[in-house]
C-alpha positions as CSV (number, residue, x, y, z in Angstrom):
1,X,-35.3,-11.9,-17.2
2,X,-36.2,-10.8,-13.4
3,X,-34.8,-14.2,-12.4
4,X,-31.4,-14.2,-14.4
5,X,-30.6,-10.5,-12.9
6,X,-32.0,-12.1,-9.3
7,X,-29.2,-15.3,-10.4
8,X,-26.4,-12.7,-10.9
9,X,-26.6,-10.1,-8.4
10,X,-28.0,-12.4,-5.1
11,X,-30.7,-10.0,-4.4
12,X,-34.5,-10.9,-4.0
13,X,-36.8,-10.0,-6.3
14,X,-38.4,-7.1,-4.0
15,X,-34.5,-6.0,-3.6
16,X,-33.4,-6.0,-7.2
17,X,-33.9,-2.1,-8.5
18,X,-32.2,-1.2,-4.8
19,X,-29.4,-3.3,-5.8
20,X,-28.7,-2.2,-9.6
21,X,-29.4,1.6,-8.5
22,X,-26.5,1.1,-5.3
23,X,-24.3,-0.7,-8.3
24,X,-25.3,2.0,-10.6
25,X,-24.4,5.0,-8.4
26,X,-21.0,3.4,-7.7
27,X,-20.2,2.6,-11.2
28,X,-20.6,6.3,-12.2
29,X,-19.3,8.2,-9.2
30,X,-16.0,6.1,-10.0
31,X,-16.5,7.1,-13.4
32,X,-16.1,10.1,-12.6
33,X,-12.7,10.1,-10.5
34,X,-11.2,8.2,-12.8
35,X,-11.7,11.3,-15.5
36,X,-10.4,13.7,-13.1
37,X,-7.3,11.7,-11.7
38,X,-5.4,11.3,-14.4
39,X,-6.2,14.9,-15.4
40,X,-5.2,15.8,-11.7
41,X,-1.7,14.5,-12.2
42,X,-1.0,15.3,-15.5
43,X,-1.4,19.0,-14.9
44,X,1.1,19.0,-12.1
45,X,3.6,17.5,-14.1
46,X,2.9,20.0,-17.0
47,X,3.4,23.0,-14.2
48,X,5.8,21.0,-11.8
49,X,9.0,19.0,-11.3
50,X,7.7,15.9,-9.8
51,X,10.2,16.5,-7.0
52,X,7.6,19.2,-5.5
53,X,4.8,16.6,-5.6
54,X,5.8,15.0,-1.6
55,X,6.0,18.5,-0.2
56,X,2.3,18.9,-2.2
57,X,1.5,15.3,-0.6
58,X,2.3,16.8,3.1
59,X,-1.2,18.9,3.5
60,X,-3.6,16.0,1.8
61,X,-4.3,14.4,5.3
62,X,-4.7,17.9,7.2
63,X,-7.3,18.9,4.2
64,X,-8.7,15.5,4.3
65,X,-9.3,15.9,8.2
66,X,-10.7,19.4,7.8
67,X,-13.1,18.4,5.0
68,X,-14.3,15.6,7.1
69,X,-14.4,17.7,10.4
70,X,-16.8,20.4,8.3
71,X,-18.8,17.4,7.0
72,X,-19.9,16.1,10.2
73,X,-20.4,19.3,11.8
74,X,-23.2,19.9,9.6
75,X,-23.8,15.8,9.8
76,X,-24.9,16.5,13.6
77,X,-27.6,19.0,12.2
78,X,-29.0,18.1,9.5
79,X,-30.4,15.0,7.9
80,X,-27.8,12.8,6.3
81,X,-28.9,12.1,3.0
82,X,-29.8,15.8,2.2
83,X,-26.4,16.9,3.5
84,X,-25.1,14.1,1.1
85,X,-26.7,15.6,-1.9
86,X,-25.7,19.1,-1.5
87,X,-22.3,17.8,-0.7
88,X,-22.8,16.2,-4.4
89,X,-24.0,19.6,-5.9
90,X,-21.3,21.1,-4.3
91,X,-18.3,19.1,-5.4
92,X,-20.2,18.7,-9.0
93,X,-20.0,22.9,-9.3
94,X,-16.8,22.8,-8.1
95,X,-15.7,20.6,-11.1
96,X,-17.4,22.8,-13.7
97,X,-15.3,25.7,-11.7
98,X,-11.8,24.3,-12.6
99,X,-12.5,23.7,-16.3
100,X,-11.7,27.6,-16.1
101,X,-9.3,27.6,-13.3
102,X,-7.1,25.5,-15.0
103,X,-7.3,27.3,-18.2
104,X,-6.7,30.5,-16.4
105,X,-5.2,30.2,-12.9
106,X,-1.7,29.2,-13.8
107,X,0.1,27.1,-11.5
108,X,-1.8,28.3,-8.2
109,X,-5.0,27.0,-10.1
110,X,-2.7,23.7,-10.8
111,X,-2.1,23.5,-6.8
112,X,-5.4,23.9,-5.7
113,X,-6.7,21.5,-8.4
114,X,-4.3,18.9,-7.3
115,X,-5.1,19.4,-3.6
116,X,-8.6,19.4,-4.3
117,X,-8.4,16.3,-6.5
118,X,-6.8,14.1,-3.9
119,X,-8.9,14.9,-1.1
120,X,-12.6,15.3,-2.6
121,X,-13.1,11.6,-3.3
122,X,-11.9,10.8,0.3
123,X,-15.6,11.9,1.1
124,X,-17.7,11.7,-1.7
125,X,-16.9,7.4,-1.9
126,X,-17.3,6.7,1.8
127,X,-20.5,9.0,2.2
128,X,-21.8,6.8,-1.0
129,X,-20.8,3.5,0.7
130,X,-22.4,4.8,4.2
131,X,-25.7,5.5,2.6
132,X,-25.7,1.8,0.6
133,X,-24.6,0.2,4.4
134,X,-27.7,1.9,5.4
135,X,-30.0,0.8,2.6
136,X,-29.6,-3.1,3.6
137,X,-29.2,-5.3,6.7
138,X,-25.8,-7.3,6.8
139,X,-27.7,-10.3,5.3
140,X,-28.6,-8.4,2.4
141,X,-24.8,-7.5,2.3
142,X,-23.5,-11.0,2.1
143,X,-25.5,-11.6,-1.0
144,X,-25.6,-8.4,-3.0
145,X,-22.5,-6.8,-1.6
146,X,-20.2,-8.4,-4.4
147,X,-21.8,-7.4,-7.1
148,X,-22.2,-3.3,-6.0
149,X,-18.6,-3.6,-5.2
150,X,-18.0,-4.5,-8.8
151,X,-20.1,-1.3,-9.7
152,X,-16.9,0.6,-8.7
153,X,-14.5,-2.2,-10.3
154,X,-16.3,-1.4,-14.0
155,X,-16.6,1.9,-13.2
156,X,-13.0,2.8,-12.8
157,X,-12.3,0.8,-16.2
158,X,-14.6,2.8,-18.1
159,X,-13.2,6.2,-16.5
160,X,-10.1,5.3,-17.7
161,X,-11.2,4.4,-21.1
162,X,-13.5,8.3,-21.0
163,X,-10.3,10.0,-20.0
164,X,-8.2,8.5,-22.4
165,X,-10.7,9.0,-25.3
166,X,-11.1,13.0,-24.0
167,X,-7.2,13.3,-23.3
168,X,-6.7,12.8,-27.0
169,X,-8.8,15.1,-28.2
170,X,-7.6,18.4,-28.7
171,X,-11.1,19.7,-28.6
172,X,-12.5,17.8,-25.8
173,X,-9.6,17.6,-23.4
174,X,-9.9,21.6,-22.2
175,X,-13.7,19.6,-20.7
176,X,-12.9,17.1,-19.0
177,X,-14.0,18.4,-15.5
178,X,-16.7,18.8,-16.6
179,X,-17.7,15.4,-18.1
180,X,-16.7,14.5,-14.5
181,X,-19.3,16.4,-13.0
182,X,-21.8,14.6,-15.5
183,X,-20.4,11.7,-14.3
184,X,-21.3,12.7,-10.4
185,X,-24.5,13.7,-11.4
186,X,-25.6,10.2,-12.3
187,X,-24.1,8.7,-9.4
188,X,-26.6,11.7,-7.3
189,X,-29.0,10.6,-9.6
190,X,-28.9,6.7,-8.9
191,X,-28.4,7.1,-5.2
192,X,-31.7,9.1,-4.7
193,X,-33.3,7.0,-6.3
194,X,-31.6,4.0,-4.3
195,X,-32.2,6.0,-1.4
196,X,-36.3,6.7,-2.1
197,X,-36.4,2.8,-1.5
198,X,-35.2,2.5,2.0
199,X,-37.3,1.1,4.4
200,X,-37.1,2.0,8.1
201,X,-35.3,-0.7,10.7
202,X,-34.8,-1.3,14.1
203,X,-31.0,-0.4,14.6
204,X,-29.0,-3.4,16.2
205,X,-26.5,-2.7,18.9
206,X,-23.4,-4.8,18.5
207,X,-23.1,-6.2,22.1
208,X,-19.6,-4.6,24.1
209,X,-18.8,-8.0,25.1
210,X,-18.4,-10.3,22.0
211,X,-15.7,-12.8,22.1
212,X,-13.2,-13.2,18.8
213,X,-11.7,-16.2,17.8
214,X,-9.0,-17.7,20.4
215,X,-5.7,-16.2,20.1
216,X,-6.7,-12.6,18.2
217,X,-8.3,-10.9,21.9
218,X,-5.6,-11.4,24.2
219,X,-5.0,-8.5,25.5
220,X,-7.8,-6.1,26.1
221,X,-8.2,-2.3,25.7
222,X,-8.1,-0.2,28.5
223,X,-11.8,0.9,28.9
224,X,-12.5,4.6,29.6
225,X,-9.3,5.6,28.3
226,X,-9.0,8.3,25.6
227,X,-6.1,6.0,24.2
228,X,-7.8,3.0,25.0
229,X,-8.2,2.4,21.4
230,X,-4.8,3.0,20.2
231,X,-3.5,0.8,23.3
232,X,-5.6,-2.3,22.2
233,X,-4.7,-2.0,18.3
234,X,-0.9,-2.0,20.2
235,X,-1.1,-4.9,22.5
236,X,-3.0,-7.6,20.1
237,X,0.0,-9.0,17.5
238,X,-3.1,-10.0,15.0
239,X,-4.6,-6.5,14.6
240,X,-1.2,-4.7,14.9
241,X,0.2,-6.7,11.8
242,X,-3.2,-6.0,9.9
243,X,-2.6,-2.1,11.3
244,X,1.5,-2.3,10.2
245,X,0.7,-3.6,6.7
246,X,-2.0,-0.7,5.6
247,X,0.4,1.6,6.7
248,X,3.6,-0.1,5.0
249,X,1.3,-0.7,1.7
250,X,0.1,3.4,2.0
251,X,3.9,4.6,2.4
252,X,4.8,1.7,-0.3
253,X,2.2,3.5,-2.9
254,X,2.9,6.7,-2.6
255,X,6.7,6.0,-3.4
256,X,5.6,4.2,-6.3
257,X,3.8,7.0,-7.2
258,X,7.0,9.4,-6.5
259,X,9.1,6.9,-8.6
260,X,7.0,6.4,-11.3
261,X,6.1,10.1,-12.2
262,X,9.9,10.9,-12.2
263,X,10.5,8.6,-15.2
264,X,7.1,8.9,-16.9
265,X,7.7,12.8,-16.8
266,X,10.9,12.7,-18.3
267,X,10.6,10.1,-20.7
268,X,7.3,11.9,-22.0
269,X,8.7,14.8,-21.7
270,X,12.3,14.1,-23.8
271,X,10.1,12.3,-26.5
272,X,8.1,15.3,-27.0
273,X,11.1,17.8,-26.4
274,X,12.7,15.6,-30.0
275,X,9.2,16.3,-31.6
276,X,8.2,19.9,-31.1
277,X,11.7,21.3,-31.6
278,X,13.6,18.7,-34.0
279,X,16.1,21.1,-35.5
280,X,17.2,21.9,-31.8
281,X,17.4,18.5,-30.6
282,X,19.8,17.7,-33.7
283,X,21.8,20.5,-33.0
284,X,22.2,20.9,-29.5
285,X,21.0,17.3,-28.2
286,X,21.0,17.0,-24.3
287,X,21.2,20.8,-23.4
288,X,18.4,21.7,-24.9
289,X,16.6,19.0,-23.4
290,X,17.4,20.3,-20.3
291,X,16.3,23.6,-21.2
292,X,12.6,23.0,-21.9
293,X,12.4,20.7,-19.3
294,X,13.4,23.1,-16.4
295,X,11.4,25.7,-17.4
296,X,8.5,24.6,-15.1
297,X,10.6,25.1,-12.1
298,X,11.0,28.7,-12.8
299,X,8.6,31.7,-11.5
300,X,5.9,32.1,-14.7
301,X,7.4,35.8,-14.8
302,X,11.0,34.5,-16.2
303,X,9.9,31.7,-18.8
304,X,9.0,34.3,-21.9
305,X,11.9,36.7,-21.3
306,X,14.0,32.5,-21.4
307,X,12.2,31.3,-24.2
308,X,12.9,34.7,-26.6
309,X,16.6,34.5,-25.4
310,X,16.9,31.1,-26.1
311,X,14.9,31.5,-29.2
312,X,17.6,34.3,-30.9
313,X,20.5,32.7,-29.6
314,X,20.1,29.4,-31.3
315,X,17.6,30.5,-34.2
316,X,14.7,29.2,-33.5
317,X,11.6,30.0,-34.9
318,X,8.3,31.0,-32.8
319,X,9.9,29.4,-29.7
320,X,7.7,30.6,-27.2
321,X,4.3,29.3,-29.4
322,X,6.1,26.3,-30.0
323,X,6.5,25.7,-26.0
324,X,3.5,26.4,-25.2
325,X,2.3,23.6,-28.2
326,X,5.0,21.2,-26.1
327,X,3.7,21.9,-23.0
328,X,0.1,21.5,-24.3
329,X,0.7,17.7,-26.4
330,X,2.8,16.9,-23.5
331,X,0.4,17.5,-20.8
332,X,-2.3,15.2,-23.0
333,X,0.2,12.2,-23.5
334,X,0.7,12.0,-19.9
335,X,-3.0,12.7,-19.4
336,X,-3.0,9.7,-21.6
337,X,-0.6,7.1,-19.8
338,X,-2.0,7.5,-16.0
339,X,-5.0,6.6,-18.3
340,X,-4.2,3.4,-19.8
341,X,-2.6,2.5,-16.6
342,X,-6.0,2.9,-14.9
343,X,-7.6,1.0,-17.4
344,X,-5.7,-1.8,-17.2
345,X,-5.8,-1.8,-13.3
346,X,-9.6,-2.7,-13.3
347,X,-9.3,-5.1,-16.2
348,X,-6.9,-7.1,-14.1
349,X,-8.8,-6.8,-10.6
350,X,-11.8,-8.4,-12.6
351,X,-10.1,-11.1,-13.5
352,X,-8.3,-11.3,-10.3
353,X,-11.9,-10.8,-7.8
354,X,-13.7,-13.5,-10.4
355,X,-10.7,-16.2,-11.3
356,X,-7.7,-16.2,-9.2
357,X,-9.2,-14.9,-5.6
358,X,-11.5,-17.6,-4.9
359,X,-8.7,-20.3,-5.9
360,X,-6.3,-18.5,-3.8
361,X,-8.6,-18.5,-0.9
362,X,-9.5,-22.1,-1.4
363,X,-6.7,-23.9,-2.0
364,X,-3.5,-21.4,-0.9
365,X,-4.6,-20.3,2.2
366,X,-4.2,-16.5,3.7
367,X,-0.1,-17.1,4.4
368,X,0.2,-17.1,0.4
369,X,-2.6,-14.6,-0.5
370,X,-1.3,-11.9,2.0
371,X,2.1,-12.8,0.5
372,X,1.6,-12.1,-3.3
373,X,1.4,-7.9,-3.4
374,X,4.4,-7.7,-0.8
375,X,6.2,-10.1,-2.7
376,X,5.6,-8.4,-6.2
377,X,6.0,-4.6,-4.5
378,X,10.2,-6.0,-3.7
379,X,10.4,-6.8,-7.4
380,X,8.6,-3.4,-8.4
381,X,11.1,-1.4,-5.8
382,X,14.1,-3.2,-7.4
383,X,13.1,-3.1,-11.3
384,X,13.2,1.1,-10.7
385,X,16.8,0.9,-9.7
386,X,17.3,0.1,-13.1
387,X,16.3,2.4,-16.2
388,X,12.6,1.6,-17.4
389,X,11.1,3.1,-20.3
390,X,7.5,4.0,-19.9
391,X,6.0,0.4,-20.9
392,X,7.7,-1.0,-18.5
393,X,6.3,1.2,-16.1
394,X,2.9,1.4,-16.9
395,X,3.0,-2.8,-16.3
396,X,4.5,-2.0,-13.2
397,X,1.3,0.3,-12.4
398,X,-0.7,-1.8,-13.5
399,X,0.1,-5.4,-11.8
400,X,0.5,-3.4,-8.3
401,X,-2.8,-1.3,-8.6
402,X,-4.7,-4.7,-9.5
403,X,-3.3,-6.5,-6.6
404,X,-3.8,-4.0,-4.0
405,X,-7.3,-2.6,-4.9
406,X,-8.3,-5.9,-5.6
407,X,-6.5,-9.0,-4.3
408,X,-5.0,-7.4,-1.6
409,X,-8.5,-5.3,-0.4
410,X,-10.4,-8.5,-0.4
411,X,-7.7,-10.4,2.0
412,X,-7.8,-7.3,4.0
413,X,-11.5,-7.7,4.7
414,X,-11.3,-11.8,5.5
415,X,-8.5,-11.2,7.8
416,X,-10.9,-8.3,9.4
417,X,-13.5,-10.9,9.6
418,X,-11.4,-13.3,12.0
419,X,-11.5,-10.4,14.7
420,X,-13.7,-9.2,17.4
421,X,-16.1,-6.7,17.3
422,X,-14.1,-3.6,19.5
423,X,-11.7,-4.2,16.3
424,X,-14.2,-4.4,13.8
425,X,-16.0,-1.3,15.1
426,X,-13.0,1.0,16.9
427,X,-9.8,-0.7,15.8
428,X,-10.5,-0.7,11.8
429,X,-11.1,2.9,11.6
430,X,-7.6,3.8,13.5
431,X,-6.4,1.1,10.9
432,X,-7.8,2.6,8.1
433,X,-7.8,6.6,8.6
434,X,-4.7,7.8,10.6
435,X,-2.1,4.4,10.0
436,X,-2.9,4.9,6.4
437,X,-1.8,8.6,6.4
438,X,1.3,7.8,8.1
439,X,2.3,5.7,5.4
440,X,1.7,8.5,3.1
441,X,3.1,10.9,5.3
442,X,6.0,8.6,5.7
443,X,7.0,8.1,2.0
444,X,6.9,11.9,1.6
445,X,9.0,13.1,4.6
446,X,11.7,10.4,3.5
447,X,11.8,11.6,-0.2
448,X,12.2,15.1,0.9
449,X,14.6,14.2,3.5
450,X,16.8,11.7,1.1
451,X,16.7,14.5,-2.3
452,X,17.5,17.2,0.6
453,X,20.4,15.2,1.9
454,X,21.8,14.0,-1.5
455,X,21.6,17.5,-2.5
456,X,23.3,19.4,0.3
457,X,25.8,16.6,-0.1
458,X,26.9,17.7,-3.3
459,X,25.0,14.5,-5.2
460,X,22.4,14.6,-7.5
461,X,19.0,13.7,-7.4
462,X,18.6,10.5,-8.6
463,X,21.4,9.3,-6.1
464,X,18.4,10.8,-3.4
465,X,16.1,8.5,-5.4
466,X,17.9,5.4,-5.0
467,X,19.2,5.9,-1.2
468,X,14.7,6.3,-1.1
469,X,14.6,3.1,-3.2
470,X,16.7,1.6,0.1
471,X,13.8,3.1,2.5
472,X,10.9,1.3,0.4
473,X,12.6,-1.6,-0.1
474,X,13.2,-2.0,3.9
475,X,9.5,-1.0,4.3
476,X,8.1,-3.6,2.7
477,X,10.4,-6.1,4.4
478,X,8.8,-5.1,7.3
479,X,5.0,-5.1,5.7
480,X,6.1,-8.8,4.7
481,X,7.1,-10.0,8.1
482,X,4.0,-8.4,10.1
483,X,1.3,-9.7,7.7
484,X,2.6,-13.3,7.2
485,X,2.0,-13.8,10.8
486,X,-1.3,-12.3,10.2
487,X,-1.9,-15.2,7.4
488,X,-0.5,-17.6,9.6
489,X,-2.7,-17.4,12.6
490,X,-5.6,-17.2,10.5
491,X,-5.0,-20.0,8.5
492,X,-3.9,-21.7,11.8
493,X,-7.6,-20.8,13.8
494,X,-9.8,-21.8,10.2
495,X,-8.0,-25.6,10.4
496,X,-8.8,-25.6,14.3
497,X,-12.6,-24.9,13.1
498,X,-12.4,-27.1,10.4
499,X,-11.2,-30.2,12.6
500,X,-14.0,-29.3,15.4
501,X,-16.6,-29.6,13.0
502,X,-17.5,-25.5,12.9
């Protein structure tokens, strides 16, 4: 049995419990994300229009700094893995915490959670990943690494499949938060004892002067600068396309995200408007639609004194009871959909990471597998200039979740691989921390600026939507162009290689 688990996971047998506790401890801590994220954006949309959510999306990288900033203050003083425990403990009673902020904090409590929900995982993943880095040499990594990583893959399937399960139950749905912090507490769990395994090493220094492969170092960083990092990333074409496509595929996200909780909010919420009040949606059809719907964007002091109005002028029954029973089933459906939509996200990145990547790679060639998400994000931005019911849009979710987190992340790292060390070590994290943020950032300055515009312009807001569509669809043009080149000269140096013999 030692042997088959040894066969399937590429560790030694002296390294196989390290191994299945680092997999473990990923599998749950995304377990437990994936329980609170589609919790997190189903309570906004239960609270808010989803046309608040960019100006929401505005303070996530500020918060995101902040919380790091405080984390590596205390990193400086104390030792690392017990800072990364208490962190743990910390985020874990903050769960528990919300199961009765949300219940009771109205939509402040909603604001915070959401906040809080975007921004905690930013630390607790990479603090987990830092401490399995640590626990084995980049040897171990080229054998074992695959199969942690799919730790998170399974992980994030079974979340989605936990929150579903709890989102449709009207007793255990009120808990979810705090099956999350169950969750968490494995993951603590699996990493100490991951982490009571670690044997001391000798660290390496990665020597200043390694060469890359010809063509990706032309231009070198000025040395000493405090921008001399920023000005290499500029000057090399290779790592710049690399750095243009994470920020194109961040700002290309997030509008999906915009996009796609616009329609799922108002198709949910229409479908539940016709079953919680069917005697008004016979008689008064479209208006009363609009009614219910636009009651989250008013202050929580003028929605009773609405409701009873409303209520005695068109007869009905219990109204405010009723809404709040609308609000509640409507809140759990969508809770439900983001869901699903996880769910079938990890499903198709397995099958992607353990069928179609290594044929791609093989046979295709980077130019084609840096192609496919860019290619499939045009036909995603062009199918939402079109009506979609909510089907259509989770498969949307789904196929463009699957390729980026899995596909696409994969590429990413090969393409990485090609580089030298100053962008392995000081390029990549420009790449990946402040060039992904401006994507985001991006996405939601332009859908403020394009509702704003068609607004003051006397339009409405889905003409604001579809002059954004425009925006994204010219994004990912660019994304295209910048990371083919990428492919190409990749492709290009591995035949080189190949025909020397290397």
């Amino acid at each position: 049995m030692i042997q088959f688990f040894c066969a399937v996971t590429g560790a030694k047998e002296e390294e196989l419990r390290q191994v299945l506790y680092s997999f473990s401890a990923l599998f749950f801590l995304l377990l437990s994300y994936y329980v609170i994220k589609p919790l997190r954006n189903s309570q906004f949309l239960s609270d808010f229009n989803p046309n608040y959510l960019p100006v929401l999306m505005l303070g996530v990288p500020l918060i995101s700094f902040v919380v790091t900033k405080i984390f590596n203050f205390f990193g400086d003083r104390m030792d690392k893995f017990k800072l990364i425990i208490r962190t743990y403990l910390l985020l874990m009673v903050m769960k528990v915490a919300f199961t009765w902020i949300l219940q009771y904090g109205g939509k402040p409590g909603t604001v915070v959670f959401y906040l809080w929900g975007s921004v905690y995982f930013l630390l607790a993943l990479p603090t987990l990943w830092g401490c399995i880095n640590d626990f084995f040499v980049p040897e171990q990594g080229e054998r074992v690494f695959g199969f942690v990583q799919l730790g998170a893959t399974l992980g994030g399937i079974a979340g989605s499949i936990v929150s579903g399960f709890i989102s449709r139950s009207e007793r255990l749905a009120p808990y979810a938060t705090i099956f999350s912090a169950v969750g968490m507490g494995f993951a603590l769990v699996f990493l100490i004892l991951a982490a009571s395994l670690r044997k001391p090493r000798v660290e390496q220094l990665v020597p200043a002067t390694a060469e890359g492969p010809v063509g990706f170092a032309k231009a070198a960083p000025a040395k000493g600068s405090f921008w001399g990092d920023v000005i290499g990333l500029v000057r090399i074409r290779y790592v710049r396309s690399i750095a243009i496509m994470v920020a194109c595929l961040a700002c290309f996200t997030t509008s999906l995200d915009f996009l796609s909780q616009t329609v799922i909010d108002r198709r949910l919420a229409h479908k539940q408007y016709e079953e919680t009040f069917p005697e008004v949606a016979s008689k008064l059809g479209e208006e009363g639609y609009q009614f219910f719907y636009s009651l989250k964007s008013r202050p929580a002091a003028e929605i009773d004194p609405a409701l009873n109005e409303f209520g005695l002028k068109h007869d009905v029954h219990e109204c405010r009871e009723r809404y709040q029973e609308y609000k509640k089933d409507l809140k759990n459906k969508t809770n439900a959909v983001f869901s699903d939509v996880s769910m079938f996200q990890g499903f198709l990145g397995l099958f992607l990471l353990i069928v179609v990547a290594r044929l791609i790679f093989a046979h295709l060639g980077m130019k084609v597998a840096v192609s496919i998400l860019p290619a499939f994000a045009l036909i995603a931005v062009v199918a939402f200039a079109f009506p979609l019911e909510i089907l259509a849009v989770e498969v949307l979710l789904a196929f463009s979740g699957s390729f980026n987190y899995a596909l696409n992340n994969a590429t990413k790292e090969i393409l990485y691989s090609a580089t030298t060390e100053e962008t392995k070590f000081k390029h990549k994290p420009l790449i990946e921390g402040p060039f992904m943020r401006l994507g985001d950032q991006s996405a939601s300055i332009m859908k403020l600026l394009t509702t704003a515009g068609a607004l003051a312009l006397g339009w409405n807001a889905d003409t604001g939507d579809r002059i954004f569509l425009v925006f994204t669809f010219s994004l990912v043009l660019i994304w295209w162009q910048a990371i083919v080149y990428a492919g190409k000269e990749y492709d290009k140096n591995r035949a080189a290689e190949r025909a020397s013999g290397n």
